[in-house]
TORSE-674164 format. One record per residue (C-alpha): x, y, z. Coordinates in steps of 0.2 Angstrom, whole numbers, padded with zeros to 4 digits, always signed. Layout:
N
XYZ;...
This chain:
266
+0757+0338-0363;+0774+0336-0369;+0787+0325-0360;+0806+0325-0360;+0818+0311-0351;+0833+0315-0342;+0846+0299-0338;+0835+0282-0336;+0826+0289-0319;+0821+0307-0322;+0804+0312-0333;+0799+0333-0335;+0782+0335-0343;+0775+0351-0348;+0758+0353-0343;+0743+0367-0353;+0755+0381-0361;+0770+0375-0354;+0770+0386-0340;+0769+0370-0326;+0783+0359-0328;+0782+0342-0316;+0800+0334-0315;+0795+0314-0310;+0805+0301-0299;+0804+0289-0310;+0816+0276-0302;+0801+0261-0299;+0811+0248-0295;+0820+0256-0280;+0807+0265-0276;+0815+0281-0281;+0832+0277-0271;+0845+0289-0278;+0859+0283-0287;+0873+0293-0291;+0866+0292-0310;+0847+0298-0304;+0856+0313-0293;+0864+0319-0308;+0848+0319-0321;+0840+0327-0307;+0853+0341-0309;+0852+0340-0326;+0834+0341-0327;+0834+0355-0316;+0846+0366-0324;+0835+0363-0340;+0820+0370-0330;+0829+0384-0323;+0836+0389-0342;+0820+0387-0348;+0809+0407-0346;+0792+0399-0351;+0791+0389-0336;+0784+0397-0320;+0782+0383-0307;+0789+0365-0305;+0780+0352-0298;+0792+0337-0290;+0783+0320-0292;+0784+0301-0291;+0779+0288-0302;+0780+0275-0289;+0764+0269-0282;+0769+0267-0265;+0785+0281-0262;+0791+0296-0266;+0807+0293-0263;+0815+0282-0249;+0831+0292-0249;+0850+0288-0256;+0853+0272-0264;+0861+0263-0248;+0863+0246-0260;+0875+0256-0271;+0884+0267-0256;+0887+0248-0249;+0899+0244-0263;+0909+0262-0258;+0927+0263-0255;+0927+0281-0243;+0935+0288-0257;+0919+0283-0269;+0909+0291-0257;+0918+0306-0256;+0918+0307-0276;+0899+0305-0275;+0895+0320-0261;+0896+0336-0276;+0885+0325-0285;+0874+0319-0272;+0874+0338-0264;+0869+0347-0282;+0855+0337-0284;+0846+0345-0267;+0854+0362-0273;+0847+0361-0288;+0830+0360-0282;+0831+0370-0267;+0839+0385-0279;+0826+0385-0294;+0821+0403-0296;+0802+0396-0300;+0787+0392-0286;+0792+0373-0284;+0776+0361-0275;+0781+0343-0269;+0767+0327-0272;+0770+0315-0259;+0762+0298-0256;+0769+0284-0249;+0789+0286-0239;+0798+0301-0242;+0814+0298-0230;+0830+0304-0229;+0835+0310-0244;+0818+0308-0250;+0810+0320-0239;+0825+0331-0241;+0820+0333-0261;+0803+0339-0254;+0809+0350-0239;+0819+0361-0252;+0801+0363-0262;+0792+0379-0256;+0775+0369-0253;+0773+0350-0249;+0756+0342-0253;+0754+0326-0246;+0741+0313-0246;+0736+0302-0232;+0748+0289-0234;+0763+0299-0234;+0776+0293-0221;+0791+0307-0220;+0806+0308-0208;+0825+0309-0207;+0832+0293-0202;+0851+0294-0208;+0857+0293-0188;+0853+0278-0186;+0863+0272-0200;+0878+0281-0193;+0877+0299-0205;+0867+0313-0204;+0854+0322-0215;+0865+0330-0231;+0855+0337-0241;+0849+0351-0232;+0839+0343-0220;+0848+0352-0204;+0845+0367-0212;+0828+0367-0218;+0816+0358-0206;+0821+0368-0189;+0818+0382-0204;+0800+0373-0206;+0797+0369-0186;+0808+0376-0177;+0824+0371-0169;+0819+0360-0155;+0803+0350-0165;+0819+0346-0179;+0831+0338-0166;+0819+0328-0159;+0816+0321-0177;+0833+0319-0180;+0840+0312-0165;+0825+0300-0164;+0825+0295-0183;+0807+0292-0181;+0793+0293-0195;+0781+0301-0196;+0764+0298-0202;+0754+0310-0214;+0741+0315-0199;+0755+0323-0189;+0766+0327-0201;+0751+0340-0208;+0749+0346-0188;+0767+0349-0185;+0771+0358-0202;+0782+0344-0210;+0771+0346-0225;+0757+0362-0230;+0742+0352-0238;+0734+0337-0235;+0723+0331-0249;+0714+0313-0252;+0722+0299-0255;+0729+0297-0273;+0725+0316-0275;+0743+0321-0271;+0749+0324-0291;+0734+0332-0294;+0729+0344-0281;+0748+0348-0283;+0746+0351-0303;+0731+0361-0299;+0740+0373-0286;+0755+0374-0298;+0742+0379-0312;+0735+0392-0301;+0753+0400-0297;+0758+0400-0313;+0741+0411-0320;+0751+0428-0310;+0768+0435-0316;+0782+0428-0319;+0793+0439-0315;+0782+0442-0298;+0784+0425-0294;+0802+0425-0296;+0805+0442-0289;+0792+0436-0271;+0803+0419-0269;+0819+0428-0269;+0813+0440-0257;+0806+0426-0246;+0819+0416-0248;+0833+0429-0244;+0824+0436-0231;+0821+0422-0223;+0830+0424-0203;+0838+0441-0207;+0831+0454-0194;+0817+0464-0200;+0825+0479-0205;+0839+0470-0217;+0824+0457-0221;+0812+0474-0229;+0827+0480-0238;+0827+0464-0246;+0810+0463-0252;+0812+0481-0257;+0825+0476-0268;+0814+0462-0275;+0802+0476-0278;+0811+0487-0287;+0814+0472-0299;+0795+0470-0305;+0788+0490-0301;+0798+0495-0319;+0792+0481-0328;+0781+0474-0341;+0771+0463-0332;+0769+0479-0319;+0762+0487-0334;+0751+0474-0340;+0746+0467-0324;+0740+0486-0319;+0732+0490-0337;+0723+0472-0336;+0716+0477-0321;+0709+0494-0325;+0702+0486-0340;+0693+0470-0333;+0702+0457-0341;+0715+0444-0341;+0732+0448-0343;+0743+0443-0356;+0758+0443-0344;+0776+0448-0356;+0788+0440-0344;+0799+0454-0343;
């Protein structure tokens, strides 16, 4: 396992060949608050990640024991002029872009709080394990802002229109329980299992094409609200992507000849 540092709170490890890369939270002493500084290695580290071809899937972790991340770094917004703040948004903002628009199956490990911010950072992941002391939510009303990196946008995405306002408006948490029963996270796994169970489904994703795996996000992704008709052109675009090539071939000759393939990535 090779490991790579990006500012003082960001940590990418590459896991067996490569293929998994796990971009850690790695911010201990504020429980993975995010500074202006940790937003933009978190945008450095993912443009890395999305540069890189070798890598297939990014896990998003934390190595605090007892949070994923708690959400922006209120201590250091408490010292900002408006116009500070305002300085701070593009850098705050790219940090969820630049996880939400990797081109690479991305998995979220949660334990412990994931809120505001925090559970923004997981929301733009396409799968959310969590374990069963995860606490999630999107509490930024009641300290007088709103969800503003992506949060809006992605939970009435995850359950529904309605289900979101009531979590926003309330700010409430939500335990890992009724998190799993109302869709705010995909897995739930044993406690202290959340890394690895993620790693493990990350592995298994990464074993198919490359190329499939990028060309089936986009078109999940893209075609995501669109009406059905628009929403079949867009996967058939996606399509027309892998059907020509390498990995169509191999995937399609490995199969006729009864091993595993040896994907090109091209």
């Amino acid at each position: 396992m090779s490991e790579e540092r990006f500012g003082e709170f960001v940590q990418v490890r590459r896991h067996g060949d490569g293929h998994v890369a796990e971009l850690a939270l790695d911010r201990p002493k504020a429980m993975n608050a995010v500074s202006t500084a940790m937003a933009r290695s978190i945008g450095a580290a993912c443009a890395a990640l999305g540069e890189d071809p070798t890598v297939r899937v990014v896990v998003l972790t934390s190595t605090h024991e007892r949070a994923f991340c708690v959400g922006a770094d209120l201590k250091e917004r408490n010292s900002f002029t408006d116009a500070d703040l305002l300085r701070q948004r593009p850098v705050s903002r790219g940090a969820y872009t630049s996880v939400l628009e990797l081109a690479v199956p991305t998995v979220a490990a949660v334990h412990g709080f994931a809120l505001g911010g925090g559970f923004e950072l997981a929301l733009s992941c396409d799968v959310i394990v969590a374990d069963p002391t995860a606490v999630v939510g999107l509490p930024e009303v009641s300290v007088g802002v709103i969800p503003g990196g992506g949060g809006t946008q992605l939970l009435p995405r995850r359950v529904g229109a309605a289900r979101a306002a009531e979590l926003v408006f309330t700010a409430r948490r939500v335990a890992a329980p009724e998190a799993r029963e109302l869709g705010l996270v995909d897995q739930l796994v044993d406690e202290g299992r959340d890394r690895d169970e993620a790693l493990d489904l990350a592995s298994r994703m990464a074993a198919n094409s490359p190329v499939g795996l990028r060309a089936a996000k986009r078109a999940l992704r893209l075609g995501h609200g669109l009406d059905l008709r628009t929403g079949l052109e867009v996967e058939d675009a996606a399509w027309r992507t892998v059907a020509f090539s390498g990995d169509r071939a191999e995937g399609v000759a490995a199969f006729n000849e009864k091993r595993a393939p040896r994907w090109p990535g091209e």
